[in-house]
N, C-alpha and C positions, 0 to 999 in steps of 0.2 A: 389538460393531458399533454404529453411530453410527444409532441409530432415532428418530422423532419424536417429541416429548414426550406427554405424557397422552394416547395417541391406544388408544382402544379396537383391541382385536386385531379383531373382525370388521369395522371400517372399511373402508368402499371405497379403496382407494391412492390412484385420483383423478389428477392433473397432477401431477409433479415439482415441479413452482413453489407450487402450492397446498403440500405438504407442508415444505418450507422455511420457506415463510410462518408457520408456525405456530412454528416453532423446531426443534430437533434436539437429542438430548441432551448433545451435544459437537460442538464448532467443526470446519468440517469446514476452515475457512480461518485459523487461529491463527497473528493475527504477535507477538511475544515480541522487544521491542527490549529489547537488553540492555545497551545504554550509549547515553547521549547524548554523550558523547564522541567528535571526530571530529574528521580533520585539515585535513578541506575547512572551506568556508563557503557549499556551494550556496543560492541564492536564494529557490527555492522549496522547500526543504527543510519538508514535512509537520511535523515533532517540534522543529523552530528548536533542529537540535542543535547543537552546540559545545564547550561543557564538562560535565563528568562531575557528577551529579550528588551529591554527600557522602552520601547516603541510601541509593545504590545497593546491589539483593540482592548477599547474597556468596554464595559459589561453594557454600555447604552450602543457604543454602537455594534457589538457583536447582535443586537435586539436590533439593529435595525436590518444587520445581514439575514435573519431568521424571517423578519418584513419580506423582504425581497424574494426568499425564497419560496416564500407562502403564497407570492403572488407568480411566484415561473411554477406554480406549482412541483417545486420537487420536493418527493415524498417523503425522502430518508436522507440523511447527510451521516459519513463517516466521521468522527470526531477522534483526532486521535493527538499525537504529540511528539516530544514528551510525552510526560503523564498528564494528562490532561485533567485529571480529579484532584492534580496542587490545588490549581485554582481557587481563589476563595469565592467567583458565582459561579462556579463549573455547573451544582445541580440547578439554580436557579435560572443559568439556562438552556438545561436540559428538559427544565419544565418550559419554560418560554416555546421552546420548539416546539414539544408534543403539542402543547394546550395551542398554536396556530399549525396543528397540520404537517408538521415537520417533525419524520419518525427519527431517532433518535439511535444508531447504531456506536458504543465507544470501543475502542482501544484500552484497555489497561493494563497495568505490568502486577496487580491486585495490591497496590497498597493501600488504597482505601475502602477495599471492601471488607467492610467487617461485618459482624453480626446485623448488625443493625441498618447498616447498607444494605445491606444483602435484604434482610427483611422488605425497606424501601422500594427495592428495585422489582421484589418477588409481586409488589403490590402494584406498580406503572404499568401502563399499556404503552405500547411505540417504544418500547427500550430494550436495547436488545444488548449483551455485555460479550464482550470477546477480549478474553487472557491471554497474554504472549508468554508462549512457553518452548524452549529451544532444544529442548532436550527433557525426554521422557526420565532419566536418569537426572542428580542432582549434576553429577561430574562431567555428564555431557551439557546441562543448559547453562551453569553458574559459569562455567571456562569462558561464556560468551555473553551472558548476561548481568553476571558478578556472584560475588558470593551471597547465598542465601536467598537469590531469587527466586530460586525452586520451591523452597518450602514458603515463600509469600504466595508466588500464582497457587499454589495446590489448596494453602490456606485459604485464599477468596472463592476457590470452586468449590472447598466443602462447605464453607458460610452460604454460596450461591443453592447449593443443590439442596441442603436444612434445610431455608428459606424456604424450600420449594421454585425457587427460579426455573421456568419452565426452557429449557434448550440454549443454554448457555455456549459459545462458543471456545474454543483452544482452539490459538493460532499458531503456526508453525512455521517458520521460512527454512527451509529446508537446506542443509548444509551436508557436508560432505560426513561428518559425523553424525546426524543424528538420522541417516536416509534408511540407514539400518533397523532404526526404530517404529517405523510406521506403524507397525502391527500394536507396539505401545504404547503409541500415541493413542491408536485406538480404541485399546480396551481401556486407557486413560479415560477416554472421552464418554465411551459407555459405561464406565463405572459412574461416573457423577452427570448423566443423564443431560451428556454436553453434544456438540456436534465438531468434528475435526476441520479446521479449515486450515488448509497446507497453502503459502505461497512460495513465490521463487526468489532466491537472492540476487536482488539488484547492483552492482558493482557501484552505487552512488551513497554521496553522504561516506561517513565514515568505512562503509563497506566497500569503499575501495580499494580502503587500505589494506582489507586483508580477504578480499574474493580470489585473488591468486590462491590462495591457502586455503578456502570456506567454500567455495561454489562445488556442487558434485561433477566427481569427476565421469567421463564417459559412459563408463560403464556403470556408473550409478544413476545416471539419466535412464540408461536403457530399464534398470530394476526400480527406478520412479513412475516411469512409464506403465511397466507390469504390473504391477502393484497396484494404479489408481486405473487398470482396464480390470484386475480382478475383484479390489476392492471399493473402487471409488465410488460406486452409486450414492453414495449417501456423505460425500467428503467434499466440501467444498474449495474449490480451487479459483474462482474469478476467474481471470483471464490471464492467469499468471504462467500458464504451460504451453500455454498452444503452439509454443517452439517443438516441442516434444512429437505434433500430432502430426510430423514426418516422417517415424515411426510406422504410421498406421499403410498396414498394403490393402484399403480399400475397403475388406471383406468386411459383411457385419460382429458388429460387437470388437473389432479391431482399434478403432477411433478413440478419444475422450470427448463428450460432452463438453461444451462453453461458448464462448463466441474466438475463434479464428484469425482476431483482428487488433490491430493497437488501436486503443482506444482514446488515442492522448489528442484532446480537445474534438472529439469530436462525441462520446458520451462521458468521457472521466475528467476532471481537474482537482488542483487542489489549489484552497485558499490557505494562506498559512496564518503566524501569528500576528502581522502586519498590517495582514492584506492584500500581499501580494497573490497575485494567483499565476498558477501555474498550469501547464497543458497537464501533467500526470504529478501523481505523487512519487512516481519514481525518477523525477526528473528536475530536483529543486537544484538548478543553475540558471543566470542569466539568458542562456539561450531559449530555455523553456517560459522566459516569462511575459507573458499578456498583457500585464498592467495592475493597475492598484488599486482596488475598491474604491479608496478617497480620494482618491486623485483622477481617476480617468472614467468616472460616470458610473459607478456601480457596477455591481457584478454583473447582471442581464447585459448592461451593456457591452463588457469583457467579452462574455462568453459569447453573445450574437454576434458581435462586430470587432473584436481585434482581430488587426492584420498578420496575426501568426495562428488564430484560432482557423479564420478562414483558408488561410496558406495550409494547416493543414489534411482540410477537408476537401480540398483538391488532392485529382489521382496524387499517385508516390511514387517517384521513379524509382526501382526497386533494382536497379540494376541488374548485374549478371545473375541474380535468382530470378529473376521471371522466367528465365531459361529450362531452372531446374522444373522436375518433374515433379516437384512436392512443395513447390513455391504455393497452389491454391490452400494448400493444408495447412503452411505458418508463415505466408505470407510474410518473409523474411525478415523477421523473428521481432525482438521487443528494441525500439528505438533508443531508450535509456540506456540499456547492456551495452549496446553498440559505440554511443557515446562516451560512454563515460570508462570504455575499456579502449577507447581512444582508435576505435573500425569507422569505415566510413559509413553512415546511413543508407545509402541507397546500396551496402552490401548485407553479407551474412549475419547472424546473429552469432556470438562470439563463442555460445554452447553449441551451437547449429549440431544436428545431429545426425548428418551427412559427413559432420568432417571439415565442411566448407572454412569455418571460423579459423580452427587451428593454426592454418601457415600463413594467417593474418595476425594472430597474436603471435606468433613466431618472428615476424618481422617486424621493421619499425614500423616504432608506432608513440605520437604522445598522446600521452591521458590527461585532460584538462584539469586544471585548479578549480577545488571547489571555493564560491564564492563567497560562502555563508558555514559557519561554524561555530557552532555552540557550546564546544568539545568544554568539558573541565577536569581537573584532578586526573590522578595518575591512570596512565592508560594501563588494562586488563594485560596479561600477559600473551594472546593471542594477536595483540595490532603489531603488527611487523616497524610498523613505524609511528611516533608521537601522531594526536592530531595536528592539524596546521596553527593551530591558537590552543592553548591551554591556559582557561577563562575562569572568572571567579567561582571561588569552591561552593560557594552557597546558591545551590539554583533557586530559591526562594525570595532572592535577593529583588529589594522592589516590589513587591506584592502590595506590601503595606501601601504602595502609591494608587493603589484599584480602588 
């Protein structure tokens, strides 16, 4: 069972948030991208996937990553990418996990779920499927996702719901065009007998190139906000908001539901296609990174004992927000945002909903180089600027070496 680190047994229990804060012995939120290989070119794509990277784990040792986690006992691992259904042992080890104990949560953009997939998956236990879909409209998700993506995700949730696939996921990152659509999103999601799960757009990976232009604007934080206190019961959002729940004055039924806390290495990380692992998934830069499966003692080792996991399960000096009066409620907002929009860490979060962000991105400010780029072929008409590498056309490229 997934218990707090170094925490003497007669210790008080305390807050749920407090206990997190300190770290866990194993992720309770592990995403495991297992290719950068992918046949979209979405915009804001977190990992600037596109092509495969020639280094990537092969199929023995990803079986031996799935070992390991069997024995930190974590339960569920996010699998996402890219597309992570290129892969030519993508299902084989997806069974690998289920069958030792390791539930099986993916990501897909639905190009391979066909009938027959769908059937497959309608029949596993431990599998649970989540489509990215950016827009309830074609014209709103394709602009961002490319052409024709619309009608692939919609295609794999009505293959999914036939099947009979019981609570299929639509995932959403929620942009400044599509915030309008929520209510479509959702009757999207109850028609094919799905559940909505909304997150936030991270200015990392290719989305930094165009979160000046895609992140909601103010006042559509504020109708994001309304929205997931009239609707959200049943909408899943991670911990992708709790900037917003500075908003809330207090009173009951005011709040959002989630955890209040950045979770980056102390319950979330992400392994990528390498191996490298990282504190968050919203945070694939040098800075964020822990160390390397094969190289530095395995993952338990990573996650118990690197010197940036532990650095960051010690207090956070949060600066002039500890000040504020709504610091307990977003606990000065998400560390990625801040970095990667080139704010300091121990400041504001860059949407902050106070206002605090703004006459920080108003002034200077550099925003770091991303260090890993996958980008290929012609960028969408929405990226204000090329990616930093514009990489072989064929993300499939090298497969044949697995």
């Amino acid at each position: 069972m997934t218990t707090t680190l170094d925490r003497p047994a007669s210790a008080p229990v305390g807050r749920l948030v407090d206990q997190f804060e300190k770290g866990l012995d194993a992720p309770i939120c592990l995403t495991w991208e297992l290719t950068y290989a992918c046949n979209l070119s979405c915009v804001h794509c977190l990992s600037s996937s596109g092509k495969r990277d020639p280094r990537e784990l092969d199929t023995a040792q990803c079986k031996a990553i799935i070992d390991e986690l069997q024995r930190m006992q974590v339960f569920y691992v996010n699998i996402g990418g890219g597309e992570p259904t290129v892969r030519p042992d993508f299902w084989e080890l997806v069974d690998y996990a289920t069958s030792h104990q390791v539930g099986v949560k993916f990501s897909t953009n639905g190009l391979k779920i066909d009938k027959a997939v769908a059937q497959r998956l309608a029949a596993s236990d431990y599998v649970d499927v989540q489509i990215s879909l950016d827009g309830a409209t074609a014209e709103v998700n394709d602009a961002v996702r490319g052409p024709g993506s619309y009608d692939m995700a919609i295609r794999a949730l009505e293959n999914l719901h036939e099947a009979g696939f019981a609570d299929a996921k639509i995932s959403v990152v929620v942009t400044r065009h599509n915030v309008s659509q929520l209510d479509e999103f959702k009757d999207l999601a109850d028609r094919y007998g799905a559940t909505l799960r909304i997150t936030r757009m991270r200015p990392s990976g290719r989305g930094a190139d165009v979160w000046d232009d895609l992140h909601p604007l103010p006042s559509q934080q504020r109708e994001l906000y309304d929205w997931l206190v009239k609707r959200g019961d049943k909408v899943l959002t991670g911990d992708s908001f709790f900037h917003l729940a500075a908003y809330s004055d207090g009173s009951p039924g005011s709040g959002l539901a989630g955890l209040n806390l950045c979770g980056a290495g102390r319950v979330v990380c992400l392994i990528d296609p390498i191996g490298d692992v990282y504190a968050c998934p919203f945070a694939i830069h040098e800075n964020f990174l822990a160390g390397n499966i094969l190289s530095d003692g395995g993952f338990q080792t990573i996650w118990q004992q690197s010197e940036l996991f532990l650095e960051l399960r010690e207090p956070q000096n949060a600066g002039a927000c500890t000040k504020c009066a709504h610091f307990d409620a977003c606990r000065g907002g998400c560390m990625a945002a801040k970095f990667f929009t080139g704010l300091p860490l121990d400041g504001p979060d860059p949407e902050c909903v106070q206002g605090f962000g703004e006459a920080l991105l108003a002034g200077e400010r550099s925003t770091p180089t991303a260090n890993k780029d996958h980008s290929r072929g012609v960028p969408l008409t929405l990226m204000t600027r090329p990616p930093s590498r514009d990489c072989d056309e064929n993300p499939l490229a090298g497969f044949a070496a697995l």
